[in-house]
C-alpha positions as CSV (number, residue, x, y, z in Angstrom):
1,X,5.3,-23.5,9.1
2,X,7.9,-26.4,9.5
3,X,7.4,-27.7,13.6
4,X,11.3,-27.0,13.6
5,X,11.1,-23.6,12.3
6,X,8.1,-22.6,14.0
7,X,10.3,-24.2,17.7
8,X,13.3,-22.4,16.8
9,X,11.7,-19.0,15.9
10,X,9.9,-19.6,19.3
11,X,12.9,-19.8,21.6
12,X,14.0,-16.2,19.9
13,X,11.0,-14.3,20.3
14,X,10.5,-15.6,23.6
15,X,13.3,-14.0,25.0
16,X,12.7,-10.5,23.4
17,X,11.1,-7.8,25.6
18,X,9.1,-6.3,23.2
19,X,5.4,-5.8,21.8
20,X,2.7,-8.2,20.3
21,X,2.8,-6.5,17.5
22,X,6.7,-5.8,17.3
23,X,7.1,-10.1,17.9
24,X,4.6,-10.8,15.1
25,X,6.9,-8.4,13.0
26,X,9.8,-10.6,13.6
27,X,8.7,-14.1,13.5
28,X,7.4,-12.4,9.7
29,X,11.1,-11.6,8.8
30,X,12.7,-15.0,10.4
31,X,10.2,-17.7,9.1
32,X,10.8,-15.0,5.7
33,X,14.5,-15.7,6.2
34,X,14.4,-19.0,6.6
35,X,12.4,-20.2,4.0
36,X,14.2,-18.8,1.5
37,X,17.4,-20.5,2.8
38,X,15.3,-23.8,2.9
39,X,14.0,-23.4,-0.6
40,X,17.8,-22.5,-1.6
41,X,18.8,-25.8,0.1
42,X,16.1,-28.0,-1.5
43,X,16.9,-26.7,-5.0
44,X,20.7,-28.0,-4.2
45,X,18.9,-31.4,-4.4
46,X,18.6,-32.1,-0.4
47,X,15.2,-33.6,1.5
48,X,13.0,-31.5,3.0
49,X,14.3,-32.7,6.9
50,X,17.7,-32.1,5.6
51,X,17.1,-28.9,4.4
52,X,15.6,-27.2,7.1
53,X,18.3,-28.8,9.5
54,X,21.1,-26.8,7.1
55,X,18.8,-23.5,7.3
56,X,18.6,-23.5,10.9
57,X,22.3,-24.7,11.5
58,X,23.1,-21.7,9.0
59,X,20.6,-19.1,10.4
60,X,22.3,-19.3,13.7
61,X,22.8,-19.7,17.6
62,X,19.3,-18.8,18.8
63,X,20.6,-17.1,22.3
64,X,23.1,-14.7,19.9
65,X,20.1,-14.1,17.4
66,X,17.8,-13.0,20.2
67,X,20.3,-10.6,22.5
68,X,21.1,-9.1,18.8
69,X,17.5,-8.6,17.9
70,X,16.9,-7.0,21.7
71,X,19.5,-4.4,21.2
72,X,18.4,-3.0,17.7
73,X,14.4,-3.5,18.5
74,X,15.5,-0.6,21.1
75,X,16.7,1.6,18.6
76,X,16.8,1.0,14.8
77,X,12.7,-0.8,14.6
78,X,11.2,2.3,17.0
79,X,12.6,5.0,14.8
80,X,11.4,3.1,11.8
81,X,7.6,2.8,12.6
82,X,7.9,6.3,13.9
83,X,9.0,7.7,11.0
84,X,7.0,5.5,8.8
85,X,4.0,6.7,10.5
86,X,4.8,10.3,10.2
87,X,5.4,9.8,6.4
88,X,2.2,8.0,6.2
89,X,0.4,10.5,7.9
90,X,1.8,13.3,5.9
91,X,0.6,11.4,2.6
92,X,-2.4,10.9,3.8
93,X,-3.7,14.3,4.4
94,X,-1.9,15.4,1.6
95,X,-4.0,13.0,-0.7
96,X,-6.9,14.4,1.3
97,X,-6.0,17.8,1.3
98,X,-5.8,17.3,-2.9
99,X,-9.1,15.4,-4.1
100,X,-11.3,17.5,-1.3
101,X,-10.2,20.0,1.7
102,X,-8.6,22.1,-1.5
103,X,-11.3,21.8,-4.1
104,X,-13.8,23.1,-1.0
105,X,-11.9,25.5,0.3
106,X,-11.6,27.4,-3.3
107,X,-15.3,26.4,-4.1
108,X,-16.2,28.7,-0.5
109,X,-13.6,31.5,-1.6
110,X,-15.0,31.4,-5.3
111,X,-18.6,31.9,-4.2
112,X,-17.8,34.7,-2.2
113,X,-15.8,36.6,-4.8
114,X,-18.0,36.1,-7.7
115,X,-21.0,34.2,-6.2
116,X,-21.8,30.4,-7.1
117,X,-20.1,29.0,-9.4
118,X,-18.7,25.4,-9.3
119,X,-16.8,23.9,-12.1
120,X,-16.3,20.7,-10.7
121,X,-19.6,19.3,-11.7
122,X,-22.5,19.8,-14.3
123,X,-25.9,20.7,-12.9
124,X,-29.2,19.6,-15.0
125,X,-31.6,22.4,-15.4
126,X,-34.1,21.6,-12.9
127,X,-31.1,20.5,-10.0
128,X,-32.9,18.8,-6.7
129,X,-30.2,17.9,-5.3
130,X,-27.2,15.4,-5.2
131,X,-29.3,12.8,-5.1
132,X,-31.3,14.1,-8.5
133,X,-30.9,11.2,-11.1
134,X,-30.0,13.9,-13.5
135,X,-27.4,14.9,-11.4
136,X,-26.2,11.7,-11.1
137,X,-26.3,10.7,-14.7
138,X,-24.0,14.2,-15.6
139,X,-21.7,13.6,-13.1
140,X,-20.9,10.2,-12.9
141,X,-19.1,7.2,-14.7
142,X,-20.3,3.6,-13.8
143,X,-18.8,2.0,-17.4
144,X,-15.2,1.0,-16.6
145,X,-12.2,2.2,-19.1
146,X,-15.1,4.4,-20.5
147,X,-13.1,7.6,-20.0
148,X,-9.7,6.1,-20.4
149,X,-11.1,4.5,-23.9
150,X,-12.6,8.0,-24.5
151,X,-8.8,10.2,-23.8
152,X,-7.2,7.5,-25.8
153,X,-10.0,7.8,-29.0
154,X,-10.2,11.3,-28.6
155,X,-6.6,12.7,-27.6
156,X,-6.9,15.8,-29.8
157,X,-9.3,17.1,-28.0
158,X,-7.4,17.1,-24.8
159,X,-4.1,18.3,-23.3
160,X,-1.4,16.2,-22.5
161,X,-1.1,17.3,-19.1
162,X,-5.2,16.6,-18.8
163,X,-4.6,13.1,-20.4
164,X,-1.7,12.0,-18.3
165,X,-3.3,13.7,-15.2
166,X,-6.0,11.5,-15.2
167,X,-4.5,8.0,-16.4
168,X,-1.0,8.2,-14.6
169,X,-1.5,10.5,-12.4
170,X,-4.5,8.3,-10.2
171,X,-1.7,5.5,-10.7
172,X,1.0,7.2,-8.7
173,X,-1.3,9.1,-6.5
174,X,-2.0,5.4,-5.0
175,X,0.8,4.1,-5.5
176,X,2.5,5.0,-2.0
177,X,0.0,3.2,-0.2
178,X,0.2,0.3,-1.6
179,X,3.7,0.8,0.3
180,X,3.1,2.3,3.8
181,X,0.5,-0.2,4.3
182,X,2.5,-3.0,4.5
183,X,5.0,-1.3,6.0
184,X,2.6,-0.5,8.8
185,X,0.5,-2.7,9.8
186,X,0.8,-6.7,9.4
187,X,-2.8,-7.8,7.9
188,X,-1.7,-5.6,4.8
189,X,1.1,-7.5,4.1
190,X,-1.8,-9.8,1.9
191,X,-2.4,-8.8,-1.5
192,X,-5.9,-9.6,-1.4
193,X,-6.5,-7.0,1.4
194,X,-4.3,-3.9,0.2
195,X,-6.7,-4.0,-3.1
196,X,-9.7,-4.3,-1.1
197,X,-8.6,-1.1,1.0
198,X,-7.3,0.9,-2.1
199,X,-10.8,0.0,-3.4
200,X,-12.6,0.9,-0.4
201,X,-10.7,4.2,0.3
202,X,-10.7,5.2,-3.8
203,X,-14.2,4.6,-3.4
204,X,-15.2,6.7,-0.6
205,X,-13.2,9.7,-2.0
206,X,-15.3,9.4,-5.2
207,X,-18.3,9.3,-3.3
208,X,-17.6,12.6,-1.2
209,X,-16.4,14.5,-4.2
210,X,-20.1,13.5,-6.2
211,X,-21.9,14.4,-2.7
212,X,-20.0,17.6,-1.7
213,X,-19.8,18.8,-5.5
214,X,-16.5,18.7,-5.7
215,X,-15.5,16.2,-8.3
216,X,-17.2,13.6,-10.7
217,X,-17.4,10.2,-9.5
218,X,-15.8,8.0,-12.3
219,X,-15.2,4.1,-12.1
220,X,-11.9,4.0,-14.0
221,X,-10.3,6.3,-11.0
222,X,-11.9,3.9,-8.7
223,X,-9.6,1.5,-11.4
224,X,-6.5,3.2,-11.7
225,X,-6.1,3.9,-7.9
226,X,-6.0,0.6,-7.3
227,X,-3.8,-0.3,-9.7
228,X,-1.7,1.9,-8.3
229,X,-1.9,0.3,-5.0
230,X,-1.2,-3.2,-6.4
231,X,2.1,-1.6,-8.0
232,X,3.1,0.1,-4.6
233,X,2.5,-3.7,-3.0
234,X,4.9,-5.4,-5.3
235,X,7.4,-2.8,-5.1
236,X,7.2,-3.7,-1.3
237,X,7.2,-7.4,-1.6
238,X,10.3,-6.9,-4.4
239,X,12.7,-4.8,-1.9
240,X,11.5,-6.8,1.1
241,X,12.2,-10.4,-0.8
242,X,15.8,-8.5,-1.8
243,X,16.3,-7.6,2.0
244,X,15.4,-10.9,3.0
245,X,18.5,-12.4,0.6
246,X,21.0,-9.8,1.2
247,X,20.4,-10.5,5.1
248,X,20.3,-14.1,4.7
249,X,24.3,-14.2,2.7
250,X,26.5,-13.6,5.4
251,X,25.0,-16.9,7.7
252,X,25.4,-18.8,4.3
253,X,28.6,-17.7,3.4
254,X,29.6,-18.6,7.0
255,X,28.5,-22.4,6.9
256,X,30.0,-22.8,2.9
């Protein structure tokens, strides 16, 4: 960050009465802001000194910026996060709820009706367990794009709905995080780490379905989910980098 910028976002946040959390949010979206309008200013052929001088000229009084910030951080940010955590929380159960709590709540209720029977995995004759290699070696996928190669060579044999199920449908079941996580918490707003925690979280749910019998651990979920996430991140970074030009017009207009 520019010493100028990094001053002048300074003397703002400095007078907000706010969280660490809530500043680290702002200087995001100002040095965001700003950088775009420097960037704009250098492509009109000015230095780099001279640019950032006409950004910060353009952004604004930084007394006017701050007692502006200070009344909406009271109102407009709290809701936000509030209800951006509820909506989180919501997905996240219900993604839960989906790939295990459900498949082992009817696994219970079907071997009480009818006694055992589990169609969510294959067992090998002589079954000792999940940790069996046999086990293993029915009910798991360690090739990547083997199974999405295999609906694609051998679509007759499956639905539609069983095809695009398990191609698309572990795309958008991920894709909202990629989204809320961002949105939520500040270290996520690096690529880099939202695919290492859609990895890491797409992962452990394909563990606990192979352990719990619930579900076939397969790579190319592992795969897709992440994909998913990576789309739901650059939606994010798409409507934020719009946000951050539609807020940045009017102080440009104003300085024209």
């Amino acid at each position: 960050m520019e010493p100028k910028v990094e001053a002048y976002i300074h003397k703002i946040v400095s007078q907000l009465h706010c969280g660490k959390e809530e500043k680290k949010d702002i200087i995001d979206e100002i040095e965001d802001h700003l950088n775009l309008l420097i960037q704009e200013y250098k492509e009109g052929g000015l230095s780099n000194e001279a640019a950032v001088n006409k950004a910060l000229n353009s952004f604004g009084a930084q007394d006017q910026i701050a007692t502006g910030l200070q009344t909406s951080l009271s109102t407009f940010h709290k809701v936000f996060k509030i209800a951006t955590s509820i909506l989180f929380g919501f997905y996240a159960f219900i993604l839960l709820f989906k790939l295990l709590l459900e498949r082992m709540i009817h696994l219970t209720f079907t071997t009480e009706q009818v006694g055992f029977l589990n169609n969510y995995v294959t067992f090998p004759e002589n079954d000792r367990g999940i940790f069996d290699l046999a086990y293993i070696h029915l009910n798991a996928n360690f090739i990547p794009f083997k199974t999405t190669v295999q609906y694609i060579l051998e679509s007759d044999s499956y639905n539609l709905s069983v095809i695009l199920h398990n191609t698309i449908g572990n795309v958008l079941l991920f894709l909202p995080l990629g989204l809320f996580l961002p949105l939520l918490f500040k270290k996520y707003k690096v690529f880099s780490k939202v695919l290492v925690f859609a990895a890491i979280a797409s992962l452990s749910i394909e563990l606990l379905q192979l352990i719990l019998q619930v579900g076939q651990f397969d790579i190319d979920d592992i795969i897709l989910n992440t994909i998913g996430s990576s789309i739901g991140f650059l939606c994010f970074s798409f409507l934020h980098r719009i946000k951050n030009e539609i807020s940045s017009i009017p102080s440009t207009i104003e300085h024209l």
